[in-house]
C-alpha positions as CSV (number, residue, x, y, z in Angstrom):
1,X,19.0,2.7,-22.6
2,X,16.7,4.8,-20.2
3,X,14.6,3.5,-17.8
4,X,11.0,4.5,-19.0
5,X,8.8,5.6,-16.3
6,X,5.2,5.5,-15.9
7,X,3.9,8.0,-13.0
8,X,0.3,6.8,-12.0
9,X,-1.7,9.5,-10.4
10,X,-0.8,13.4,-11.3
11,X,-1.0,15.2,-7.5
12,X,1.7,17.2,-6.1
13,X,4.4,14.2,-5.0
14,X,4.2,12.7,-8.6
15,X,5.1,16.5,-9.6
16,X,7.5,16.7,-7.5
17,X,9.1,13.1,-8.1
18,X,8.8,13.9,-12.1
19,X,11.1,17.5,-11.3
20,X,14.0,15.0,-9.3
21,X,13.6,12.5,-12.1
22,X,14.8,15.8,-14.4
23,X,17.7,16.1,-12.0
24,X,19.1,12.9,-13.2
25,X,20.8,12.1,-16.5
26,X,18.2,12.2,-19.5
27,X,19.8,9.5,-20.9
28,X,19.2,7.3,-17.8
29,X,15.5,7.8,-17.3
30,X,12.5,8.5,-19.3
31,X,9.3,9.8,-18.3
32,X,7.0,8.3,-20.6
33,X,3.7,8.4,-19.7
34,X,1.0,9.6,-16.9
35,X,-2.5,8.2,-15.9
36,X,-4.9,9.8,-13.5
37,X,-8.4,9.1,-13.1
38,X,-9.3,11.7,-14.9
39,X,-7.7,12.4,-18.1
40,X,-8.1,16.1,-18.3
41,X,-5.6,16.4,-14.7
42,X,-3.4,13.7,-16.7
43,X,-3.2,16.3,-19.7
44,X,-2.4,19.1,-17.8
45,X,0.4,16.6,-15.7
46,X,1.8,16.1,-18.9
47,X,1.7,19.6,-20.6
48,X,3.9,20.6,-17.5
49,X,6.8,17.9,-17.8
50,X,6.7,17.1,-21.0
51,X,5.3,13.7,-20.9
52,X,4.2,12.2,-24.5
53,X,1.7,9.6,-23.2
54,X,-1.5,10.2,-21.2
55,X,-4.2,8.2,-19.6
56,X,-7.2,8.4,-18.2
57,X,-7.5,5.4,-16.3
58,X,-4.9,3.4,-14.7
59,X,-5.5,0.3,-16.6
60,X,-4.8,1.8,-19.8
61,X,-1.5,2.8,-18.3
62,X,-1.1,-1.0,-16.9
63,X,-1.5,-2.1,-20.5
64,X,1.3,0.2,-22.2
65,X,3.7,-2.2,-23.6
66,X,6.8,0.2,-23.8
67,X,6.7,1.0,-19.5
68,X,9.5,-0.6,-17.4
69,X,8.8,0.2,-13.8
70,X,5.6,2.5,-12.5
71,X,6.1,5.1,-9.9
72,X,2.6,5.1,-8.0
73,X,2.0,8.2,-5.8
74,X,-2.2,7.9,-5.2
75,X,-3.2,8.3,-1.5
76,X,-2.1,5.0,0.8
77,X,-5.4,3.2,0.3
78,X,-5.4,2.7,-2.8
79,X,-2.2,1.4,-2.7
80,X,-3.0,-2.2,-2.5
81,X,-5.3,-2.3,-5.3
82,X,-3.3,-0.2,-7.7
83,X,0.0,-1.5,-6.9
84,X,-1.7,-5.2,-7.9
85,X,-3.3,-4.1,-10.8
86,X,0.2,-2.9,-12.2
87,X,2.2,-5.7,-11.0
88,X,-0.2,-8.5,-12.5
89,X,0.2,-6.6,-15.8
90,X,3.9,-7.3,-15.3
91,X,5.1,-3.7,-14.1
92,X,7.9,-3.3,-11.9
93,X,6.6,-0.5,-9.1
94,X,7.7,2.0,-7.0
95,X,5.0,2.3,-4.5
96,X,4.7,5.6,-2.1
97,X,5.2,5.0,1.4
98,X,3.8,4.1,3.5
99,X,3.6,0.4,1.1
100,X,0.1,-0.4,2.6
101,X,-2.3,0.3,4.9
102,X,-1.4,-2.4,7.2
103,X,0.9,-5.8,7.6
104,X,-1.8,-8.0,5.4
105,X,-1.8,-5.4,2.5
106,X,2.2,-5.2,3.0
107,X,2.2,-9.5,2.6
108,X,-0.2,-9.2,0.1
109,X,2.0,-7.1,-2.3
110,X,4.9,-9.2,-1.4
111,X,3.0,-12.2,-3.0
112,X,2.2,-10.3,-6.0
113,X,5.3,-9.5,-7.2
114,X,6.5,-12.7,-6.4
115,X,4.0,-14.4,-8.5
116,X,4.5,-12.3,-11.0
117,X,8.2,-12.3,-10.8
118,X,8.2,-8.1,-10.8
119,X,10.2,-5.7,-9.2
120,X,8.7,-4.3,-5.8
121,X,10.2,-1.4,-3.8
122,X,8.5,1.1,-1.1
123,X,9.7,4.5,-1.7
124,X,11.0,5.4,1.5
125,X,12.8,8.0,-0.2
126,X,15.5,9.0,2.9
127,X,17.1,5.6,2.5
128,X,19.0,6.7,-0.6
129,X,19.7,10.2,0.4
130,X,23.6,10.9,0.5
131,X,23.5,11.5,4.5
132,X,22.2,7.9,5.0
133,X,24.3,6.0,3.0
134,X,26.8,8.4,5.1
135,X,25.1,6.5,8.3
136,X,25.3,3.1,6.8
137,X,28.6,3.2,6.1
138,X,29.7,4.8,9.3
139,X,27.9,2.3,11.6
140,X,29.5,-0.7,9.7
141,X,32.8,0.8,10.3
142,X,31.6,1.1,13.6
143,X,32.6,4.6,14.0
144,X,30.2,4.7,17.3
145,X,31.2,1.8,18.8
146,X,28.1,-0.5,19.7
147,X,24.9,1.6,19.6
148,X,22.9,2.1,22.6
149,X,20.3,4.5,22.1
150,X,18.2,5.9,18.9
151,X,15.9,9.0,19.2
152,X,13.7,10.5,15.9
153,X,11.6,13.0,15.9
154,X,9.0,14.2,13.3
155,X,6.2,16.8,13.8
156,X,4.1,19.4,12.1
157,X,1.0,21.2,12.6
158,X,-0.9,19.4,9.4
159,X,-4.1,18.9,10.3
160,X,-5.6,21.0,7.8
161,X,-4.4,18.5,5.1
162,X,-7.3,16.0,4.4
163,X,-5.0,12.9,3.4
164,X,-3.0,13.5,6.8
165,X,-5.8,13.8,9.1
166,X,-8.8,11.8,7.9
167,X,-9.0,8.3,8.7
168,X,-11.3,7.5,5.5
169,X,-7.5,9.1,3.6
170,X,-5.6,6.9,5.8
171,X,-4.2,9.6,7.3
172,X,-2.6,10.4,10.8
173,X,0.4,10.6,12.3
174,X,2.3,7.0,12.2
175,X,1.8,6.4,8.6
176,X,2.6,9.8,7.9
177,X,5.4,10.8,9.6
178,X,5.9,8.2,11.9
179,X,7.2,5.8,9.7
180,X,10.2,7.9,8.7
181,X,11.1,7.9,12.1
182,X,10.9,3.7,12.5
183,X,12.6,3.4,9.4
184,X,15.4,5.5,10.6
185,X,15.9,3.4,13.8
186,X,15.6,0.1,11.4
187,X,18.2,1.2,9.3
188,X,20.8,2.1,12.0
189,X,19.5,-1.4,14.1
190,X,19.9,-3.5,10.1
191,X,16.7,-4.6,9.9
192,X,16.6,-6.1,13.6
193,X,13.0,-6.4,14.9
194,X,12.3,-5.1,18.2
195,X,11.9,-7.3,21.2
196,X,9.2,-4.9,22.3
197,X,6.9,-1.6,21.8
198,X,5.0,0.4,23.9
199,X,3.0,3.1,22.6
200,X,1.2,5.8,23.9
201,X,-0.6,9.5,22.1
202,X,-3.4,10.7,21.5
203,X,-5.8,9.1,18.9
204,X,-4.5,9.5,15.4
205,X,-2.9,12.9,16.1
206,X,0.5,12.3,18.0
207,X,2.5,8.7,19.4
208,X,5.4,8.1,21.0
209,X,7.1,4.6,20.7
210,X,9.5,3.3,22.2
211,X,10.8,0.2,21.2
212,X,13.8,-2.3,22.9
213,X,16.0,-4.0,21.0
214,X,18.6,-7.3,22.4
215,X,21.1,-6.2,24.2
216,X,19.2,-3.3,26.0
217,X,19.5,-1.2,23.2
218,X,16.5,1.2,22.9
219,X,15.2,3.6,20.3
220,X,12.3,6.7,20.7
221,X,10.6,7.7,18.1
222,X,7.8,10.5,18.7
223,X,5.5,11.8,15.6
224,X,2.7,14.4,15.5
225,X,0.6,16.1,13.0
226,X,-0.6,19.0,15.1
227,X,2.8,20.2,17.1
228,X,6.0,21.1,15.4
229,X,8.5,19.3,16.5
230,X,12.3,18.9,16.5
231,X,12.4,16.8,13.2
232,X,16.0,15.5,13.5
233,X,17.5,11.6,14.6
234,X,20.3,11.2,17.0
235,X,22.2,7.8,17.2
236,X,24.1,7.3,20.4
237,X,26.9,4.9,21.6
238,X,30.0,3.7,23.2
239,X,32.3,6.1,20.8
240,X,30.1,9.2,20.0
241,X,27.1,10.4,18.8
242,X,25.4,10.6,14.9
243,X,23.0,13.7,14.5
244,X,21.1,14.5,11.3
245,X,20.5,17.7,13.2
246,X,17.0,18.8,10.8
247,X,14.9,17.5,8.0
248,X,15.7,14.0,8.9
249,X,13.0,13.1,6.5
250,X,14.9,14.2,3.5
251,X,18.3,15.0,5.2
252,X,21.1,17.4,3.7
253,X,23.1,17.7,7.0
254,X,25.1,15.1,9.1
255,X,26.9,15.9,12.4
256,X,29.4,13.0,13.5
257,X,30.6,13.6,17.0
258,X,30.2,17.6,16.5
259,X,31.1,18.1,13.0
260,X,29.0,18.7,10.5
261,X,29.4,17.8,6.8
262,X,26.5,19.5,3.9
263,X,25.4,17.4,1.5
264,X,23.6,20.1,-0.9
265,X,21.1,18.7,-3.3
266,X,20.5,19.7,-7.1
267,X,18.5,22.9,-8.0
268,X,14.8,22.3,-9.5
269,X,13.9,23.1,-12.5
270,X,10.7,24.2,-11.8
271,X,8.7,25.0,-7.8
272,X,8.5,22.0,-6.2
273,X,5.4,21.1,-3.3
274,X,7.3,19.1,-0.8
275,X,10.9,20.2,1.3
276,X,14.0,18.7,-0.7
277,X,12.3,16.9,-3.4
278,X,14.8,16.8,-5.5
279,X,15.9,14.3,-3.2
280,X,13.6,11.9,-4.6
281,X,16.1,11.2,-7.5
282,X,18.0,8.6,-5.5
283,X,15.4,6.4,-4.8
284,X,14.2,6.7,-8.8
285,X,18.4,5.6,-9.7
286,X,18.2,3.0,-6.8
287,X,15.0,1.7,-9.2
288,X,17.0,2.1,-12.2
289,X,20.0,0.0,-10.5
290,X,18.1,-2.9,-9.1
291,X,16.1,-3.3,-12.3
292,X,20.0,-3.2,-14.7
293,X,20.7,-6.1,-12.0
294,X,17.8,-8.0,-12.5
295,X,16.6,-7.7,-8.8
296,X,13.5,-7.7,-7.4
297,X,13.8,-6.0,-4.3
298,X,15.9,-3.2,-3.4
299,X,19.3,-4.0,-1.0
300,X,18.4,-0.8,0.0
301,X,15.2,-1.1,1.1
302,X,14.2,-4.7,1.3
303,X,10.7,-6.4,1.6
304,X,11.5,-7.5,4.6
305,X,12.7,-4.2,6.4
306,X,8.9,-3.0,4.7
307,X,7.3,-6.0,6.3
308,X,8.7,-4.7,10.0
309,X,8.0,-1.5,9.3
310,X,4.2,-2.9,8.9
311,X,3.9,-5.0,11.8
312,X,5.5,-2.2,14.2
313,X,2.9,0.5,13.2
314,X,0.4,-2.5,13.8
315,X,1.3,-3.1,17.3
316,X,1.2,0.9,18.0
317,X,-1.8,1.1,16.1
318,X,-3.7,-1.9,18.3
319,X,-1.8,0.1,21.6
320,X,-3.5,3.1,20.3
321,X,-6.7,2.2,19.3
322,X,-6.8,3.6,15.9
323,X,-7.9,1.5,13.4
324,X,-8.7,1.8,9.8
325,X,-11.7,0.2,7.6
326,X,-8.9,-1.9,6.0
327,X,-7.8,-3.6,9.5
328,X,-11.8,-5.0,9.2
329,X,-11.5,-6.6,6.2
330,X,-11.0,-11.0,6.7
């Protein structure tokens, strides 16, 4: 039986998710319905994909009896409060990245689909990609030896995009882009929290972290929303080097020790907003899996590996200085 997915909110990375989910085997998953907040964008969502079911509120899609997991791609902000609403209605979600605004919102969710014994996963979409499972599976053969150093890199001149550059939108650099770069050095450390950060930038625009881990191991992560930047991870140690040499976001390329292997994605169907989108099917089949397994969190990307990834941008946050009205709230 297909998954049936529920996409709540109808901008450009629900459009993009609902191409990848077209990608997969129709026979596996199920778009069957879309809410937005207004219903005449949620008609036009679904006119495009072909989506039987529209609302015009997200409660009405809350209360659709027939919906196994909800894909919820609103601005961050409004995460908390919509990923709440769906999971005390007994929805399993799929929350876009970054999970919350900050390491309260993060726990906060955590407790809610704990109490309500629903599936929970932040879409940090690269975790499923091909190339990192590649990663994983390398570093536990311990093809590098023991790792020393990780770098990450992610930068683009965005500041002309509202959601990335207004506070009031959540926007700037670390919970943009930032966080794919922590993530990365998460995965390749296994969820290991760092003995330290230091963090320096400029406002919400650009940060550079740099974060030590036991046994002197240290990882840099720099992100910016107004300088392009190299945009690829290098993993270093005793034996070699990893490189996911571009798009380290949404990777399609992986050099180990010099050689490089493709890992070409699927063709859209239709123009997609966002670079390798289609990529976004892995993370929709890592949904799919869990929820055939009866899990409630992903292996993959584990409530606890989102809880770090929370407190980290916290600390460079407070070493920054930027705050959010959510960071206010008691």
């Amino acid at each position: 039986m297909a998954t049936r997915w529920g996409i709540c909110s109808a901008g450009k990375i629900s459009h993009d998710f609902s191409v990848a989910l077209r990608t997969l085997n129709p026979g596996d998953h199920e778009i069957l319905a879309v809410a937005a907040r207004d219903l005449h964008h949620a008609k036009e969502f679904a006119k495009k994909h072909n989506i039987p079911r529209t609302y015009g509120s997200y409660d009405e899609l809350a209360k659709d009896p027939d919906i196994d997991v909800v894909y919820i791609g609103n601005i961050h902000p409004h995460h908390l409060t919509t990923g709440k609403l769906f999971m005390k209605s007994n929805k399993n979600v799929l929350i876009e990245k970054p999970l919350a605004m900050n390491s309260r919102e993060v726990q906060e969710l955590i407790a809610t689909a704990e109490e309500n014994t629903v599936f929970l996963m932040e879409a940090v979409w690269t975790r499923f990609f091909p190339v990192s499972r590649e990663v994983r599976r390398l570093l536990a053969q311990r093809e590098l030896g023991d790792v020393q150093m990780v770098r990450a890199d992610l930068g683009a001149p965005l500041t002309h995009i509202p959601r990335l550059a207004e506070r009031k939108l959540g926007g700037g650099a670390l919970l943009d882009l930032g966080i794919y770069c922590l993530q990365f050095v998460l995965m390749v450390f296994n969820g290991e929290k760092p003995k330290s950060i230091q963090a320096t930038g400029h406002c919400i625009d650009t940060a550079v972290l740099v974060l030590k881990f036991s046994g002197n191991r240290l990882a840099i992560c720099t992100c910016s929303i107004t300088m392009m930047l190299t945009c690829d991870a290098v993993i270093t140690g005793t034996k070699g080097t990893i490189k996911v040499p571009d798009h380290m976001w949404c990777p399609t390329t992986l050099e180990v020790n010099g050689k490089g292997t493709l890992f070409p994605l699927p063709e859209p169907g239709m123009p997609l907003n966002f670079t390798n989108s289609t990529g976004l099917r892995y993370e929709a089949d890592e949904v799919r899996h869990c929820l055939l397994q009866g899990l409630k969190e992903s292996p993959g990307m584990p409530w606890a590996h989102s809880s770090i990834l929370a407190e980290m941008m916290d600390e460079a946050r407070r070493q920054l200085g930027v705050t959010y009205d959510q960071d206010n709230i008691q």
